[in-house]
BANU-132710 format. One record per residue (C-alpha): x, y, z. Coordinates in steps of 0.1 Angstrom, whole numbers, padded with zeros to 4 digits, always signed. Layout:
N
XYZ
...
//
This chain:
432
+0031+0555-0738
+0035+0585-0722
+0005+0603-0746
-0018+0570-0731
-0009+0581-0698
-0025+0620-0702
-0052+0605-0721
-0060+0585-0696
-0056+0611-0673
-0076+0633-0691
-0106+0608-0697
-0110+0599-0657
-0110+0638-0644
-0137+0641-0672
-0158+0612-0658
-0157+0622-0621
-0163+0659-0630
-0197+0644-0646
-0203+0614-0622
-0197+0633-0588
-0225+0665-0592
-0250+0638-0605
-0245+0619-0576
-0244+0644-0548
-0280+0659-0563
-0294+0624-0562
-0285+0618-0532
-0305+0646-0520
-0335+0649-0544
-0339+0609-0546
-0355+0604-0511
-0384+0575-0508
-0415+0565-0484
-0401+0534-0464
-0412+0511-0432
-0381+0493-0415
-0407+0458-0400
-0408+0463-0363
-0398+0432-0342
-0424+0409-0322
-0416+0430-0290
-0430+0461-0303
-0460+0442-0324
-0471+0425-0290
-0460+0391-0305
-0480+0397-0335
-0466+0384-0367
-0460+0415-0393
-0476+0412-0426
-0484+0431-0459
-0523+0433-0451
-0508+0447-0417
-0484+0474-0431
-0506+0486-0459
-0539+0494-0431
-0509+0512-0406
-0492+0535-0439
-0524+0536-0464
-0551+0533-0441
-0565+0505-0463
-0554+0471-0458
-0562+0459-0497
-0536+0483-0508
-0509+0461-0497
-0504+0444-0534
-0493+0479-0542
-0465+0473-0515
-0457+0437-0525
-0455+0451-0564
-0426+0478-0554
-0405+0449-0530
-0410+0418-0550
-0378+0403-0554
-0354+0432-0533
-0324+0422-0517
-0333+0426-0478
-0304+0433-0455
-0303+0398-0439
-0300+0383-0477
-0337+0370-0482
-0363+0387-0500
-0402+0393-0508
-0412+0363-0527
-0449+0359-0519
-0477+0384-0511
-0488+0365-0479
-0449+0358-0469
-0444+0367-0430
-0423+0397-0428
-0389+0393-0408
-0382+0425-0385
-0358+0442-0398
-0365+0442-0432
-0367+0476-0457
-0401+0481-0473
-0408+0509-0499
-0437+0526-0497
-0468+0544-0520
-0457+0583-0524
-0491+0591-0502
-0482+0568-0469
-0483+0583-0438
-0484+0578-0398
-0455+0572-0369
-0441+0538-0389
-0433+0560-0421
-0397+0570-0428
-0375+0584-0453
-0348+0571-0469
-0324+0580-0499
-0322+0561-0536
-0294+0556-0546
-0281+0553-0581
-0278+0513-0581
-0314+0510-0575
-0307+0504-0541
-0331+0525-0510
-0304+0532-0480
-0304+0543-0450
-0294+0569-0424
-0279+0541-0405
-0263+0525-0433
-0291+0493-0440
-0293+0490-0474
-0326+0475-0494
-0323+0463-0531
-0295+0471-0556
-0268+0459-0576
-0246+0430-0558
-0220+0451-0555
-0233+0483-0543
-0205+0510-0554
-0210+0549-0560
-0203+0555-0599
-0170+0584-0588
-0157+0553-0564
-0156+0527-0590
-0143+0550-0615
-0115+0562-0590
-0106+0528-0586
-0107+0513-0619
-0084+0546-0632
-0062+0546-0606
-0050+0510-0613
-0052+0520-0649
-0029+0545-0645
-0007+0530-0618
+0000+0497-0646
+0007+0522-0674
+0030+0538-0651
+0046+0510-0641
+0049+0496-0673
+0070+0526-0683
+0091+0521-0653
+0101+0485-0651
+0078+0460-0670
+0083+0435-0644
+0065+0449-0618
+0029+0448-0643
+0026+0413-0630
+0028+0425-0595
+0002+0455-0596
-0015+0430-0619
-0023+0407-0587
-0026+0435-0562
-0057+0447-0585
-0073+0413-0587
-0070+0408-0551
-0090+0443-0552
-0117+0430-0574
-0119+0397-0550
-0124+0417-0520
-0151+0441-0533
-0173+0412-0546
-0169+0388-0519
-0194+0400-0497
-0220+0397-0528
-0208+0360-0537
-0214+0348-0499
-0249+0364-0498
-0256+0347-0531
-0242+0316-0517
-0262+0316-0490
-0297+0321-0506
-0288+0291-0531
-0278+0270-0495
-0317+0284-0481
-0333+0272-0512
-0314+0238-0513
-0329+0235-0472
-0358+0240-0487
-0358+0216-0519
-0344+0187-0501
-0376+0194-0478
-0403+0190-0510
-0380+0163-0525
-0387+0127-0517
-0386+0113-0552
-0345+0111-0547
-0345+0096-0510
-0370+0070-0528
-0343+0065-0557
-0313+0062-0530
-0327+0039-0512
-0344+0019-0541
-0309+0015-0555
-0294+0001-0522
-0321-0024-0522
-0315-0032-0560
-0276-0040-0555
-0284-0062-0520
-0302-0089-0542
-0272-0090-0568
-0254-0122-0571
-0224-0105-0553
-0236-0077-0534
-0214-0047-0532
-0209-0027-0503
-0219+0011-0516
-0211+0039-0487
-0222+0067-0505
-0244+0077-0540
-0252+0103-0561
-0286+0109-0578
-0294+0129-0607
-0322+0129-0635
-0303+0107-0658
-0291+0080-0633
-0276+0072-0599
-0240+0071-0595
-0226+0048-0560
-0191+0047-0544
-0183+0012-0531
-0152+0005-0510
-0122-0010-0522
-0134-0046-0510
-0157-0047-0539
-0131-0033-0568
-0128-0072-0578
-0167-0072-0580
-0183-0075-0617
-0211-0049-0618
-0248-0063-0620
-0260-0059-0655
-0275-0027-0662
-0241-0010-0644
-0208+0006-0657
-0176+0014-0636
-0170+0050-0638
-0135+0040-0617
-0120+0020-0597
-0144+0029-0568
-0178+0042-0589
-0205+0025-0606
-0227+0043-0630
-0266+0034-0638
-0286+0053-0662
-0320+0059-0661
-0346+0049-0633
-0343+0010-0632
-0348+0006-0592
-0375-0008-0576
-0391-0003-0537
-0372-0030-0523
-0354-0009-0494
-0327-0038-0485
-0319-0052-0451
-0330-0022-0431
-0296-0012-0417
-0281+0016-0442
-0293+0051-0433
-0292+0072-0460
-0290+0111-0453
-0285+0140-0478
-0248+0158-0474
-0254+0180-0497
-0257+0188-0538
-0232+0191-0568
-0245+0218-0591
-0239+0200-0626
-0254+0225-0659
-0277+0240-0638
-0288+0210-0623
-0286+0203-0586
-0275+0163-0575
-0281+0152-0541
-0254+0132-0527
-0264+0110-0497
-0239+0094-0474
-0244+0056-0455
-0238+0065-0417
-0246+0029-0413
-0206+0023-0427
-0198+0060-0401
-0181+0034-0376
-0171+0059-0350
-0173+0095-0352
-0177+0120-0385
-0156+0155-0377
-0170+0187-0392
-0136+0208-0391
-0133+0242-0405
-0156+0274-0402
-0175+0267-0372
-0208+0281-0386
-0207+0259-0417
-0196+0228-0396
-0220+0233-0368
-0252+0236-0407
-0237+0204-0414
-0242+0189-0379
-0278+0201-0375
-0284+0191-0417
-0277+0154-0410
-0295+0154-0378
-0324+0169-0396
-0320+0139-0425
-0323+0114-0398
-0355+0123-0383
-0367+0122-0416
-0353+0084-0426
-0354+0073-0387
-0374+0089-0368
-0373+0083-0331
-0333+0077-0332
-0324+0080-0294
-0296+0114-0296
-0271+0124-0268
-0260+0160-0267
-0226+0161-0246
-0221+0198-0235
-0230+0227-0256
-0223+0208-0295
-0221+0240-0310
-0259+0252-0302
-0269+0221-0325
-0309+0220-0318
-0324+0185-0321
-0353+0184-0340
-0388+0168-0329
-0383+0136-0348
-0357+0124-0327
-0353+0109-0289
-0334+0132-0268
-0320+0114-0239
-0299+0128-0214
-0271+0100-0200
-0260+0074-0216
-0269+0052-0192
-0303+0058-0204
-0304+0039-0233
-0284+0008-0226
-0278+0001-0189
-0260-0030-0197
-0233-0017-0226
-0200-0016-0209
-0178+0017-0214
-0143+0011-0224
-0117+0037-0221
-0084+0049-0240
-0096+0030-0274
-0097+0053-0302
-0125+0061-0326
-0103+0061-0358
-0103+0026-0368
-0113+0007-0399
-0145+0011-0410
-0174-0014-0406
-0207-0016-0407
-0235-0012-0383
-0269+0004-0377
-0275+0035-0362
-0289+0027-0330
-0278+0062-0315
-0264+0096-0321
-0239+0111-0301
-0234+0147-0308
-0201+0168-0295
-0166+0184-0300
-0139+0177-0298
-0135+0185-0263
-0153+0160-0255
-0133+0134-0271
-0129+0112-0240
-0163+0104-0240
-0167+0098-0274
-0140+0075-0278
-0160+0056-0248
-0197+0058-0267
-0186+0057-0306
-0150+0038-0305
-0145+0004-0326
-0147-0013-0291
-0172+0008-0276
-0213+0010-0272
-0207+0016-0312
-0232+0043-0314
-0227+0072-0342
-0208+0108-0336
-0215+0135-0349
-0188+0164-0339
-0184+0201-0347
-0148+0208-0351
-0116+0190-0357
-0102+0157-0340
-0092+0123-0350
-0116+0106-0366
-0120+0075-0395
-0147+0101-0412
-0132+0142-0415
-0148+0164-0436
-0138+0203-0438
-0161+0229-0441
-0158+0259-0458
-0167+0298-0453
-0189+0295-0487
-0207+0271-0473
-0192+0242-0499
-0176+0211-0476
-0146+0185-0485
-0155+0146-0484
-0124+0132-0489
-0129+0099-0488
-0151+0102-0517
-0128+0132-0531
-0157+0154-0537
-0168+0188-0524
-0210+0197-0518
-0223+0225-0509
-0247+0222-0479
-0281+0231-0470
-0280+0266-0445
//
């Protein structure tokens, strides 16, 4: 053991004595022609683009596919990347440049060994995920090394213990990568659910399949894949027989496979938005939710910037399904913008003069069903007034609230972006 312990030794002052000079010399030999994208207040307003940056560096605007062919696919700062030669640039961004660009814009910065360009202020453009020095990984990976050996010679109890502490190590150097990662596959699901109707179709084709059943069950949520649409019904319906052509997955699922669902969209009162998707072999499911069975108020709990995406997602959805929904914003609702499909109003009062408000009735109660007639969008401070607008009792309109209170609907969001639905005992992860 002891022998293990000088060979190891041995073999990492060998590897930083060769990492370290290489390193330092390319830190200062490696230096590369960049442009950090300047923001609309020093462009005048003026969009930046490729065209733009290749006439201001090369002095020849149809140069700039020589720019687009050295940043295709880099890892900006913010996460995103180049994609598309006639993508807007967002300020901020890294661009490398041709070895002969030149003018006030031009700047130099270092490349490192990971691919990466960095610099003097720390930005980083490109690289590995986990953008290390060689001598610092090595360092850390010998010194556990060494310290479990050691340890093992000592008292062979304590491995376990160091064991943990270096896995903990690991977690924390690659979490940053994992939530960047995270987050583009949230941006591209924003912008998949956008393109993809061909499931909202399916959803809502499959609602209006079950309504004409012999007994119809009462489904509150679905899922939607390419081999068939899976639906949660409530515990009403576990007596039920499925309608041919169905399977029960459990004692609250139903399976179809295949496409057998017509255009018949049922009664016109479900209002079916897209939570979120289950990655399943590669293959992202949409799940969609009924808010027409919300009955109150749905809490987004948990991080605050996940909670308040999930807010602003569904809100998005419904413009989509029901545009011109009348919405009530009480108080700041975590910066939640409204989009342009949907009626802002401003009081309540405004959209039914003759709906009593009761007070001290609460808003968890057993669910029912009812259309969405309005949106009420809040936290929790503002519970008072929800309990008035959304309670069992009340104008029976439909919350929507960033942050934790009682409610019949409570989902928890995550820092990953991934959110709990535990009435359907599944976790989603959510469009950013």
């Amino acid at each position: 053991m002891k022998r293990l312990v000088v060979l190891l030794l041995g073999a990492l002052l060998a590897s930083l004595a060769l990492a370290t000079p290489a390193q330092a010399q390319g830190q200062n030999e490696n230096l590369v022609k960049v442009i950090v994208v300047p923001g609309l207040n020093q462009t005048g307003g003026q969009p930046v683009t490729l065209p733009a940056v290749a006439a201001a560096t090369l002095g020849d605007q149809n140069r700039a596919g020589e720019i687009f062919e050295l940043n295709q696919g880099q890892q900006q700062p913010d996460g995103d990347a180049l994609e598309d030669p006639n993508q807007q640039l967002t300020p901020g961004w890294i661009l490398r440049l041709p070895d002969d660009a030149s003018g006030q814009l031009v700047q130099l910065a270092r490349e490192a060994d990971n691919d990466a360009v960095e610099m003097d202020n720390g930005q980083v453009q490109g690289g590995n995920e986990v953008s290390l020095p060689l001598a610092a990984v090595l360092a850390v990976v010998g010194s556990v090394l060494l310290a479990l050996v050691t340890a093992a010679i000592v008292a062979r109890r304590r491995v376990s213990r160091w064991f943990a502490r270096f896995t903990e190590l690991l977690k924390s150097l690659t979490a940053p990568a994992e939530r960047r990662r995270k987050l583009r596959q949230r941006k591209w699901l924003t912008t998949h659910f956008a393109a993809d109707t061909d499931t909202v179709r399916r959803a809502y084709g499959t609602i209006g399949t079950l309504a004409t059943a012999p007994t119809p069950p009462q489904v509150h949520a679905l899922r939607v894949d390419n081999r068939g649409v899976t639906v949660w019904v409530t515990s009403d319906n576990v007596a039920v027989t499925p309608p041919a052509g169905w399977d029960t997955v459990d004692e609250t699922r139903w399976r179809a496979s295949g496409t057998p669902f017509g255009r018949n969209y049922g009664d016109g009162t479900a209002c079916l938005v897209r939570v979120g998707a289950i990655e399943t072999a590669g293959e992202s499911e949409a799940v969609f939710v009924d808010l027409s069975r919300l009955d109150g108020v749905l809490a987004v709990g948990g991080d605050p910037t996940v909670a308040r995406d999930v807010v602003q997602h569904l809100l998005n959805e419904i413009a989509q399904v029901q545009p011109g929904t009348p919405v009530l914003v009480l108080g700041s609702a975590g910066n939640v913008e409204i989009p342009a499909g949907l009626n802002r109003v401003s009081t309540a009062r405004s959209l039914n003069p003759e709906q009593p408000l009761l007070e001290g009735e609460t808003v968890r109660a057993t669910a029912r069903r009812q259309p969405v007639r309005a949106v009420v969008v809040g936290t929790p401070q503002q519970q008072a007034d929800l309990v008035q607008l959304c309670g069992s009792a009340g104008a029976g309109w439909t919350g929507l609230v960033v942050g934790e209170m009682s409610a019949h609907w409570r989902w928890h969001a995550e820092i990953g972006g991934e959110v709990r639905i535990p009435v359907l005992d599944l976790e989603v992860t959510v469009p950013a």
